[in-house]
N, C-alpha and C positions, 0 to 999 in steps of 0.2 A: 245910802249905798245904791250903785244903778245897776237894774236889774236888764241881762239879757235872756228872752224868750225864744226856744228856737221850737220851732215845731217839725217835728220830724227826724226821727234819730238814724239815716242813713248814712252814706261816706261823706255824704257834704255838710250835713248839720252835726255831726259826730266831731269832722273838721276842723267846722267854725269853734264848736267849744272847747276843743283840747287847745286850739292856738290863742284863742279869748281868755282861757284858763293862763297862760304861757306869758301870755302879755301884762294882765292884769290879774292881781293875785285878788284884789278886793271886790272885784264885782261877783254879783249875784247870777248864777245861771242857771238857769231849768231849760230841760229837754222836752218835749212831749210829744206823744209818740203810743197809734193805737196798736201798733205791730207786736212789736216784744216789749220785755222787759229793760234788755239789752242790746246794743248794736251787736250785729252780726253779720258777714260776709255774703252778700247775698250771692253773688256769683257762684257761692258751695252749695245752693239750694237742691242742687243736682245729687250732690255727693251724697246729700242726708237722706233723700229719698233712697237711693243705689244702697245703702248701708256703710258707705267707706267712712262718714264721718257720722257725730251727733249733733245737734244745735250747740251745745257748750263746744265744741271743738273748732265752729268756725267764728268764735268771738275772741276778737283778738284782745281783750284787755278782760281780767279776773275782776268779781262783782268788788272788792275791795279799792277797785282801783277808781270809781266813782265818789264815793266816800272823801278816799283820799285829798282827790282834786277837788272836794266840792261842788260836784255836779249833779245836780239834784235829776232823777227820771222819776217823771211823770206818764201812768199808762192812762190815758183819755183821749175821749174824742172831742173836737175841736166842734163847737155849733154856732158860734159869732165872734167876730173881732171887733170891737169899738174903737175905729182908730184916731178918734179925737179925744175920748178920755184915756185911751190908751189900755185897754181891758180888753180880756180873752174869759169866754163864757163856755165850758165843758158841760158837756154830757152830764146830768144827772144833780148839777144846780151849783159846781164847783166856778170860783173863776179867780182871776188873777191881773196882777197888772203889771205891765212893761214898762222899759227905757228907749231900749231898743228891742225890735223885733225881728228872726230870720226865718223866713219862710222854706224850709227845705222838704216840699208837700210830694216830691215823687212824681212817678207817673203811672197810669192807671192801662191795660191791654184795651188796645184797639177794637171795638164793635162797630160795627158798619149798619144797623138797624136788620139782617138778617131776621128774619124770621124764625121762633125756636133760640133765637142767641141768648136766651134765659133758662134756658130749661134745666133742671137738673142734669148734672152728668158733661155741663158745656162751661170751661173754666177758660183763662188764660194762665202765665204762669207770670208771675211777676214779685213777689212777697211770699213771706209766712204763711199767713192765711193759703195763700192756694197750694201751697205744699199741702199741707194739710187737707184743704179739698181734694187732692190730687188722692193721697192716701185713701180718703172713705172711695171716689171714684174710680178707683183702679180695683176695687174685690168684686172679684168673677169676674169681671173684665175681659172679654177675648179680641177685640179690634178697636182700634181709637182711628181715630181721621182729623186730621190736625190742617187750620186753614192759617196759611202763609210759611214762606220757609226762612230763612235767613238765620241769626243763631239760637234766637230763643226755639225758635221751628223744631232744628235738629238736637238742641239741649232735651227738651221734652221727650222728642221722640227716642232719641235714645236712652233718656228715662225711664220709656216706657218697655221698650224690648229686653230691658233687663227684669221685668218683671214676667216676663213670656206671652207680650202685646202685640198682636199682629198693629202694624203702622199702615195708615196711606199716607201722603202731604200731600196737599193740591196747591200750585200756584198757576197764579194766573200768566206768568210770563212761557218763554219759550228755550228759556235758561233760568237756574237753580240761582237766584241772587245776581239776576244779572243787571240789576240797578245800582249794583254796588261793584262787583267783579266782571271783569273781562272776561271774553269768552274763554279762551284757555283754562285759566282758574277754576272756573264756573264747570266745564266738561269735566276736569276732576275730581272735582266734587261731588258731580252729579254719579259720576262711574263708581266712585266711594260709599257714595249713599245707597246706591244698589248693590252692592256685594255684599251689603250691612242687612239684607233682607227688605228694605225699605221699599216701599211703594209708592214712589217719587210720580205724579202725574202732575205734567204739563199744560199749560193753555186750559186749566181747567177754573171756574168760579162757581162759587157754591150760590146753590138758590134759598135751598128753605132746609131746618135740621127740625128733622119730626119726630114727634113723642111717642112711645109707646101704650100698650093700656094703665102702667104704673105712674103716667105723668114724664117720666125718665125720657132723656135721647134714646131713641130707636133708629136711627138712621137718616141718612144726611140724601139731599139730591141736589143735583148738579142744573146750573142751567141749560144745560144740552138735555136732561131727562132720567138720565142716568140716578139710582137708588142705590146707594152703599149702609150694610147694615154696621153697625158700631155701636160702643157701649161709653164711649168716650167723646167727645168733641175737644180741641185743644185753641183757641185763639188766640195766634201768634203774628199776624198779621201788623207790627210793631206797637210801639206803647203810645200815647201821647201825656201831655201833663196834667196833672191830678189837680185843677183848679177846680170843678163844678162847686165844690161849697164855699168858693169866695166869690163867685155872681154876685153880681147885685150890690156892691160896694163901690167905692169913690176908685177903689185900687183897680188900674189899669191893666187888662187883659188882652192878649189876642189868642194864640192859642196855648200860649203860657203866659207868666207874670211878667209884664213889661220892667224892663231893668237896662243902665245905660252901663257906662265900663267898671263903674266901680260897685256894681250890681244893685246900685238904690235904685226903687221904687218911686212911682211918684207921691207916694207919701212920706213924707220925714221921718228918719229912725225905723225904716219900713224896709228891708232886706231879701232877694229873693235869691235862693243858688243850688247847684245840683238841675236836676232831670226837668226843674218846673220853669225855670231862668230863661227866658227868652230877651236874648241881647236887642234892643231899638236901632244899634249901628252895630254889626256884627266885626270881630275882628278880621282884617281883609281875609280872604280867603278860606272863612268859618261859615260856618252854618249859624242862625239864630238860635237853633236849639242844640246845646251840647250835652249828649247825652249816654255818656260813659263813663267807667269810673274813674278814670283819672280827670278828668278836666272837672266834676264834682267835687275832687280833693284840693282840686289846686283852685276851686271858687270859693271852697270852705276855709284854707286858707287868706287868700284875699279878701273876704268878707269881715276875717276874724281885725285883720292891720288896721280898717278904715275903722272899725268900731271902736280899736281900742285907741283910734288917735293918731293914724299916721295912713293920711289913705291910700290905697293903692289900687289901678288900675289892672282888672282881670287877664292876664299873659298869658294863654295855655301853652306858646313856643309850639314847635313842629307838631303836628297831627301824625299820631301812633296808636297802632290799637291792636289787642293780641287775643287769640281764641283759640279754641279748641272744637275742628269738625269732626264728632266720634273722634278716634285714636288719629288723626293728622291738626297740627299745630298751625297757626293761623298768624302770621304777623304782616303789620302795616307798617310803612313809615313816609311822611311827606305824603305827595298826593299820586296814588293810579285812580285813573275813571273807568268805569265802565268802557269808555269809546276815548281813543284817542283826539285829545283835542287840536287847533289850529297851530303849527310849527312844532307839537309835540315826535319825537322818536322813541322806538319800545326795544328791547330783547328780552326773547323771551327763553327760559334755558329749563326742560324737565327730563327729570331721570329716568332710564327706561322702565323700570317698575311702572310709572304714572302714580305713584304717592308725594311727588317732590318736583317742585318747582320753584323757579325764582324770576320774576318779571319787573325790570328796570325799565323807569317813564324818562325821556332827559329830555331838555331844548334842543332840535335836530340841527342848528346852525352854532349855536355856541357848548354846545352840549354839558352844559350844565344837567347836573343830578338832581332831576325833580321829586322822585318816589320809587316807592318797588313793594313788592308782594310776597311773599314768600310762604311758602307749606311744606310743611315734612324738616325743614330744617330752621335750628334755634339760631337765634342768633344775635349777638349784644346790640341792647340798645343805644349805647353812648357811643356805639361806632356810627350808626347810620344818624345820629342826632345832631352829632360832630359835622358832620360830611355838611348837611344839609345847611348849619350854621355858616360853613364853610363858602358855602355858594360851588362843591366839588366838584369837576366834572365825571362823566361817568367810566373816562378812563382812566382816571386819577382812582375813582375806587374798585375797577377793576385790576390794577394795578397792586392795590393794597387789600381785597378783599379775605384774605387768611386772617388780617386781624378783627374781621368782623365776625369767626365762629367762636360759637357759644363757648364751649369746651371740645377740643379736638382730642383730648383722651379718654373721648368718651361718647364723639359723635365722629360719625366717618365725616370725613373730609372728599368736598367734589369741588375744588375751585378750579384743579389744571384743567375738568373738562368744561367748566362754563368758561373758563377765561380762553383755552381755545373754539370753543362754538361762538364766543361774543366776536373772534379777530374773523371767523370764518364768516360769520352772519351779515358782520358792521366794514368788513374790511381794514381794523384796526390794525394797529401790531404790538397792542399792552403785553409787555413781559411781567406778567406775577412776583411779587416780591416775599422773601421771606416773611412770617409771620416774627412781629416786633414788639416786646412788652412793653418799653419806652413807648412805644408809637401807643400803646393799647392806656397806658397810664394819664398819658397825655391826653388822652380824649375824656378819660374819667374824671378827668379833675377838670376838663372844659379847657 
């Protein structure tokens, strides 16, 4: 019977074996995995600290449901892979052997070689474990200083103010995530983050975090001089991929697991997917490292077809990605940049509160609908999925954009005043169309 190994029980190796399971009822599978017991939602890691959820409440499948399928979890740590006999040697003198292998190893918070970035009291937030660190680091706790912003930045931080945490952020830019968001987006944000009590500092880079007489962080300083006290350190300055204990093997690295479309390894029956997968030809217009949760479902997926027999080339389709800044809602679709690229045109349309906005990228000559932005309002995915498959222009979805809210008996509705600020801004003259269920059904089903 051929046995598949997957090391790592996140959304990508969790994935691979429910569709491995799906595909092949006779193969063997083990998970392994130092984390939990159990897969669990990590994006809820927020919630369990706040108190609104428990660990069993952000796991989407009951401990019987392992059983069931035959999925065997393994809690070990990984200390050598032997990839010519084919054997994995665990912590403590355990070991095993494979068929196939899938690597789904995660990625590890960013350290920059900082001085003090060890010290007790100084975490990143990425996994279980540092929930748990978070927990013992946050008693008596009166200020934390959190280095980088983007989402995990503002996740924490708002973590922490609900414990009654004075916050700083420091980033080193001039704008709040302006590597990723345009200035527009990014000012709202920034005006957000400060009504929220936050202590948002700009153009600022941390020099050294120093200890106090307990050994513990006692306060951070700034390369300009500047000493801020704190009891917390947060480093959120992004993740990269959790390879350090596969150094030194025949398996190809650069700064994740080298893998081609159908996510093999240059080793045979050797699989890598999720956060650690770094593509050798990326899909056009992809980044090498995909590293969110849907494009790790749909690798765990794909990994799962070629194993059991039928390969399949990695398709993550239109780039989307959806958050939550404090109480404003965050969604992507297709591509906005930072900075307007060569033939690119933008509108940008926000409500006078400043909690809501929405910014359309298109081809300024054929105006085709490249991407958009949006905050403060929900809105279906299968409509802007649709559009983009479509190749739509951007007055074709202005035209039609009522059938792109979420729920309109239940979220106000602002399309008459963007589709007249788009005719006033662009010169158009899109007449808004009734919202269409036919039209909305059609898109669901592709």
């Amino acid at each position: 019977m051929s046995h598949v190994v997957i090391i790592g029980n996140g959304v990508s190796g969790i994935t691979a074996a429910r569709h491995i399971r799906k595909k092949d009822r006779a193969v063997k599978i083990t998970v392994i995995s130092t984390e939990t017991d159990y897969f669990y939602s990590r994006t809820a890691l927020m919630y369990i600290y706040m108190g609104h959820m428990t660990l069993e409440n952000t796991q989407p499948y009951e401990a019987h449901f392992w059983e069931e399928n035959r999925i065997e979890l393994k809690r070990g740590y990984v200390n050598a892979i032997d990839y010519d006999s084919k054997s994995i040697k665990l912590e403590g003198g355990d070991s095993l052997d494979y068929d196939s292998l899938v690597l789904a190893v995660g990625s590890k918070s960013n350290k920059f070689g900082w001085k003090g970035q060890d010290l007790p009291g100084v975490q990143g937030l990425y996994n279980y474990q540092d929930l748990e660190l978070l927990e013992e680091n946050s008693k008596g706790a009166k200020r934390a200083v959190i280095i980088g912003g983007g989402l995990i930045g503002i996740e924490l931080a708002e973590m922490l103010l609900s414990r009654g945490i004075q916050v700083s952020i420091f980033i080193r830019e001039e704008r709040f995530w302006n590597g990723v968001l345009p200035d527009e987006e990014s000012d709202l944000i920034t005006r957000h983050i400060h009504e929220h009590g936050i202590d948002l500092r700009k153009n600022i880079e941390l020099d050294e975090i120093i200890a106090g007489p307990d050994g513990r962080v006692q306060k951070v300083r700034t390369k300009a001089g500047e000493e801020i006290e704190c009891q917390i350190v947060g480093l959120t300055a992004g993740v990269s991929p959790n390879v350090d204990f596969l150094k030194g093997s025949r398996l190809e690295l650069d700064r994740g697991i080298l893998v081609n479309q159908y996510l093999e390894t240059n080793i045979p029956d050797v699989y890598a997917v999720g956060d650690c997968a770094q593509f050798r030809e990326p899909v056009e217009g992809r980044s090498s490292l995909e590293q969110v949760w849907y494009t790790g479902k749909i690798m765990g997926e794909t990994v799962a077809s070629t194993i059991t027999g039928k390969k399949l080339k990695y398709n993550p389709g239109h780039w989307f990605n959806s958050a939550k800044f404090l109480d404003i809602e965050y969604q992507t679709y297709g591509w906005v940049f930072s900075k307007l690229r060569e033939g690119e045109a933008d509108f940008y349309w926000e409500h006078e509160d400043g909690k809501m906005c929405m910014h359309f990228v298109y081809e300024a000559e054929s105006r085709k609908f490249l991407g958009m932005n949006t905050f403060g309002i929900r809105l279906r995915h299968h409509a802007f999925d649709a559009w983009l498959k479509q190749s739509s222009t951007i007055d074709s979805i202005m035209e039609h954009l009522k059938d792109a809210n979420f729920d309109p008996e239940f979220y106000s509705q602002y399309e008459d005043v963007i589709v007249d600020k788009f005719n006033k801004d662009t010169g158009a003259s899109v007449v808004l169309k009734a919202r269409s269920w036919d039209r909305i059904i059609k898109m669901v089903k592709g």
